[in-house]
N, C-alpha and C positions, 0 to 999 in steps of 0.2 A: 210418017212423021208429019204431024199439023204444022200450018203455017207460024201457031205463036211458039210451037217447040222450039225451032229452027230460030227465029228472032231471039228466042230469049240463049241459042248456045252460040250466036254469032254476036251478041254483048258480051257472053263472058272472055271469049276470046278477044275482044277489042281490050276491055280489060287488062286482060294477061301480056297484053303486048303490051301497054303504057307500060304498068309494072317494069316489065324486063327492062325497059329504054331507061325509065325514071333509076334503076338496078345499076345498068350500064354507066352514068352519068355520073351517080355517087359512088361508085366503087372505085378505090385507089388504084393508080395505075403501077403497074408492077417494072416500069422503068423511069420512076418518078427520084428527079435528082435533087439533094439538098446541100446548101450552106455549110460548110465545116471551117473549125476552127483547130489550129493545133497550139495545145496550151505553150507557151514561153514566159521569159520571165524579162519584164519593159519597163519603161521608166514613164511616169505621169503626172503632171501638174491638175492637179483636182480642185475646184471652187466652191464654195458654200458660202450661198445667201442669206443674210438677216438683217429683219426690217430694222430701221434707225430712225430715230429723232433727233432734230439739228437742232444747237443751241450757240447763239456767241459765246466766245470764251468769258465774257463778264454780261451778264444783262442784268439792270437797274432799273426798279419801280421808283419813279422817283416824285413826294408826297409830300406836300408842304410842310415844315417847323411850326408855322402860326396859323391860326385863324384870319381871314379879312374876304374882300371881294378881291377877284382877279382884275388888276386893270392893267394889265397888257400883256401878251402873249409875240416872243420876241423870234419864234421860231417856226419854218415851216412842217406839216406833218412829211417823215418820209428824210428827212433832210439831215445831213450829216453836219455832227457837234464835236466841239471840242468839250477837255475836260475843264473848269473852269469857267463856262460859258452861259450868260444870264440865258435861261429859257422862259420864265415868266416873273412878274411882277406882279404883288401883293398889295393893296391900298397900303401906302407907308404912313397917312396922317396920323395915326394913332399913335403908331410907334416910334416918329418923330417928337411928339411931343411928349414921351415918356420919356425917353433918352434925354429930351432937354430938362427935364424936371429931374430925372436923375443927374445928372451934370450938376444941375443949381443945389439939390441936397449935400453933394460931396462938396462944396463950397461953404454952403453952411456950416458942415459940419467941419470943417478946416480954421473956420473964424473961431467955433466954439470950443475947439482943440484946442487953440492959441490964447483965447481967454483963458482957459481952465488950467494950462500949463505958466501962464501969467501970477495967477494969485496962488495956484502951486508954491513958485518959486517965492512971491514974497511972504506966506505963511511961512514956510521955512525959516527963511531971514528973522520974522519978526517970533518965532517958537525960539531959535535962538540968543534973542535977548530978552526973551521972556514977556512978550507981549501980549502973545497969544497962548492960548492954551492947548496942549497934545489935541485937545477933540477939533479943535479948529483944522489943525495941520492934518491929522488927517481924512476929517470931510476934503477938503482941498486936492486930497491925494485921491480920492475916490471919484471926485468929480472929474480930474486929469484921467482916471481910466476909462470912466464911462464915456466921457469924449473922443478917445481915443477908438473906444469899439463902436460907437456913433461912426465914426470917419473911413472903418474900415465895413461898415454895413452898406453906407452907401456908396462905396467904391463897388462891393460887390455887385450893390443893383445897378450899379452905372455900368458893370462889364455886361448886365443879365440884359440892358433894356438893349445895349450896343450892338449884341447878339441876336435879339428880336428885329432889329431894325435893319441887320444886316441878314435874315433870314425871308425878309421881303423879297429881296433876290434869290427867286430861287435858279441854281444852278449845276450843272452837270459835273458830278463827279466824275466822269471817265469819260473817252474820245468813244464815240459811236454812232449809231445812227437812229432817230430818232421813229419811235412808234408814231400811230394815228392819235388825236387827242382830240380827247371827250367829255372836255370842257371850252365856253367860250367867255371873252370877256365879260365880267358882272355877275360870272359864278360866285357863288360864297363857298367855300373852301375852309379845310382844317386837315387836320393831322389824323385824323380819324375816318378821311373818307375812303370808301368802298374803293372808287377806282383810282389809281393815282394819274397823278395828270399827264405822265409820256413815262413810257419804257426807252430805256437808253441802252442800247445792245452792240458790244464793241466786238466785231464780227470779222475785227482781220484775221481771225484765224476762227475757225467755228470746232466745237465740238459736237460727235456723231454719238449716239446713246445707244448701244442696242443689247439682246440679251444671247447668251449660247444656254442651252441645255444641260443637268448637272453630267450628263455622261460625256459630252463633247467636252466640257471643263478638265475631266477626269482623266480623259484620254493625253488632252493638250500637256495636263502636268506631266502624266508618266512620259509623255514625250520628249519634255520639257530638261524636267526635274523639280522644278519650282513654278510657283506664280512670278515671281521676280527673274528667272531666267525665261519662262515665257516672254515677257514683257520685253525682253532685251533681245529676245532671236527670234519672235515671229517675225514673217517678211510684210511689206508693207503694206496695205492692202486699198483698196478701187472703192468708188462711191459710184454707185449708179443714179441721175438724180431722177426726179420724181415725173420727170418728161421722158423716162428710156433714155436719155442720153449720159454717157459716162463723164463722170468729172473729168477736167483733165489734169491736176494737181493727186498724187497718191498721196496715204494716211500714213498713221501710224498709230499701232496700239500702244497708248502711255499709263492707263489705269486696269486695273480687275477688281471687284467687289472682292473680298474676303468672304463673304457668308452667301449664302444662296437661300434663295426667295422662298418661304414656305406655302405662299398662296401657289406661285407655278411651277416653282424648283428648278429656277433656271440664276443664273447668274450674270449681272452686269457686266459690259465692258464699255469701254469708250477708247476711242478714235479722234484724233485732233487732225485738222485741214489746215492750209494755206488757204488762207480767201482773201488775198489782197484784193483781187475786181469782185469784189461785192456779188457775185453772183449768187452762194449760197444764205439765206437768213435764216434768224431766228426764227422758232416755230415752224420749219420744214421738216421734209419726210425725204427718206434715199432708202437703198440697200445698201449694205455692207458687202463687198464681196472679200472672201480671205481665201488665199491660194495657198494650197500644202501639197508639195512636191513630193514624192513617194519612188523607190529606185529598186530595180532589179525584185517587185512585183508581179503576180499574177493577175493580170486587168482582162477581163471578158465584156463584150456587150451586153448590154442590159436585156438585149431581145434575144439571147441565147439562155434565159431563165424563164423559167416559171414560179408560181408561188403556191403555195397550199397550207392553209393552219399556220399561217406565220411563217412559214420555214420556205427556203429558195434552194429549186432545185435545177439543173440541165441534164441534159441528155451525152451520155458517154455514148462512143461510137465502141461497142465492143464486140470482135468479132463480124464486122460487118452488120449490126443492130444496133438499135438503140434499147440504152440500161438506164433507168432513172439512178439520178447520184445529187443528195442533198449536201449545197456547199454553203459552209459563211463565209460572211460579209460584211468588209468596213463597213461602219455607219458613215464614213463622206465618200461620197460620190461626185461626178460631172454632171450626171440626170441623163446619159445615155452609154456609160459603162460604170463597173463595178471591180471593186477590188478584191479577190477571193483571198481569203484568211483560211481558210482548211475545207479539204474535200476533192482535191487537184492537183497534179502532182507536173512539172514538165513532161510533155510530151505525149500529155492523154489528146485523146482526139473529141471532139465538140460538137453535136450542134447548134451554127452559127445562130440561126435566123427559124422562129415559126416554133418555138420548143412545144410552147401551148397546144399544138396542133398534131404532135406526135403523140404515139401509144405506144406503149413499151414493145420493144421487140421487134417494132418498127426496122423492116430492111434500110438501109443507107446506103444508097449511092452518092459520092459529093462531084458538085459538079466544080470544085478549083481542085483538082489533080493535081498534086505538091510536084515542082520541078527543082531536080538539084543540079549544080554545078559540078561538073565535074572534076577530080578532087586534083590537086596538086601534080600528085606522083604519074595520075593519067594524062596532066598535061603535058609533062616532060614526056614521056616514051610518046607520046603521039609527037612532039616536034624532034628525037630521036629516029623518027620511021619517015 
């Protein structure tokens, strides 16, 4: 035998032994113990998350009546308003002096009322003794009306200028809390402008905006019976805010959209808060958490499944092996157990933990050994003896 023979059959044997060791290493060990569960039937409060937009229960763009320059701005940005409350001031010279020239027209036009109801009444007098002629009396009569609608034109401009003048003020329809403002004095301003001059957002109670899906909608009625018995017996539900940290005032659901969204096929809800301490505003973001209690159930771990083509399946202990067995499954969960709807019956045997990792036919050993109490009638004759 040459020396490169020998070299080359004392590598393959080096070879052959990794093999075996690498062999040894991945080969399942034949007293390898598992996770078991034995099916029963328990009671679970389950949560489901959905993203929310916060909004005061009233928010107000609020946009001047007139045209003019701003000349004073009576409020801080940020700062809390009543309803009633001057927030800014509009140049009032113009509208001061309209109001007064409406003033002086309704005047005029009251003297010219009084003449014209003057030689009224003496045409009359003198048609009666035949002094004057019918066309007389009634020009006279024609001129009393048009006087009269004279008196009541400029009444009207005098309420229109009164109203301009008093629109210089502009002021907060509602108690709330005032937006940032993006205007400053010597702005020229009107009724038509893009931004308005402060949002006014009455935030002691805020509403949550968020959306369910049309199948969770579906589920919720036949639970239910209605949208309006929904409404009346879900339990109340958690705001998580947009810092992880949880409100600490609970909701309540008070509206449900009637139609569902064609763009995403999902359906509105809203949610109303307590926010006496200001804490949450307009224009924020939270979860919605809603809790659905569920009783005398079949509830598994989520890690005693696996999945394939959609479909969720675990492993039955049968006969000491494991059997693959496809089950449903509520669509709400906790996000680390599951509610089985069909495919398990009390008192099948499970496993717990690693499902993904078994192959059908899989031996099982479990390593929690179910222990029972011993029954009633054994406790009596054992204290008998």
């Amino acid at each position: 035998m040459t020396k490169r023979t020998l070299l080359a059959i004392l590598t393959i044997c080096s070879l052959l032994a990794c093999a075996c060791k690498e062999g040894a290493k991945t080969a399942p060990k034949e007293d390898s113990l598992y996770e078991t569960l034995e099916i029963c039937l328990g009671d679970r409060t389950l949560t489901t998350g959905y993203s929310a937009a916060i909004s005061g229960v009233q928010t107000v763009e609020i946009r001047p009546q007139v045209s003019g320059m701003i000349t004073d701005i009576l409020i801080e940005e940020g700062e809390s308003v009543r309803k009633g409350q001057v927030l800014f001031v509009i140049d009032q010279t113009p509208y001061k002096a309209a109001y007064e020239i409406a003033i002086a027209n309704v005047k005029s036009a009251e003297a010219a009322l009084s003449t014209a109801r003057l030689i009224y009444e003496s045409n009359k007098n003198l048609f009666e003794q035949d002094v004057v002629s019918e066309f007389d009396l009634m020009t006279a009569q024609n001129d009393l009306t048009e006087a009269e609608a004279r008196l009541a034109l400029c009444k009207a401009e005098e309420v229109n200028a009164s109203n301009n003048l008093s629109y210089t003020e502009v002021r907060s329809p509602v108690n709330g809390v005032a937006s940032m403002i993006p205007y400053r004095v010597g702005a020229l301003v009107n009724s038509s402008i893009t931004q308005p001059l402060v949002t006014v957002s009455d935030d002691s109670r805020v509403y949550a905006y968020f959306s369910m899906a049309e199948n969770q909608m579906l589920d919720m009625v036949q639970q239910y019976g209605s949208l309006n018995n929904a409404i009346k017996q879900m339990p109340e539900v958690e705001l998580i805010m947009s810092n992880g940290e949880k409100y600490e005032h609970t909701g309540k659901i008070n509206a449900i959209s009637g139609t569902i969204s064609e763009s995403t096929g999902s359906v509105s809800l809203r949610a109303v808060f307590n926010n006496r301490n200001h804490l949450l505003r307009n224009g924020g973001s939270g979860t919605i958490i809603i809790p659905v209690t569920v009783k005398d159930r079949i509830v598994i771990p989520q890690s005693a499944t696996y999945e394939l083509q959609d479909r969720v399946f675990v492993y039955k202990v049968v006969n000491g092996k494991a059997s693959s067995t496809e089950i449903r499954i509520s669509p709400q969960n906790n996000g680390t157990e599951y509610i089985v709807e069909d495919g398990l019956q009390v008192g099948d045997i499970i496993v717990a933990e690693g499902a993904g990792l078994i192959k059908e036919g899989t031996v099982i050993r479990s390593k929690n050994q179910k222990v029972t109490e011993p029954s009633d009638t054994l406790k009596t004759e054992e204290g008998l003896e």
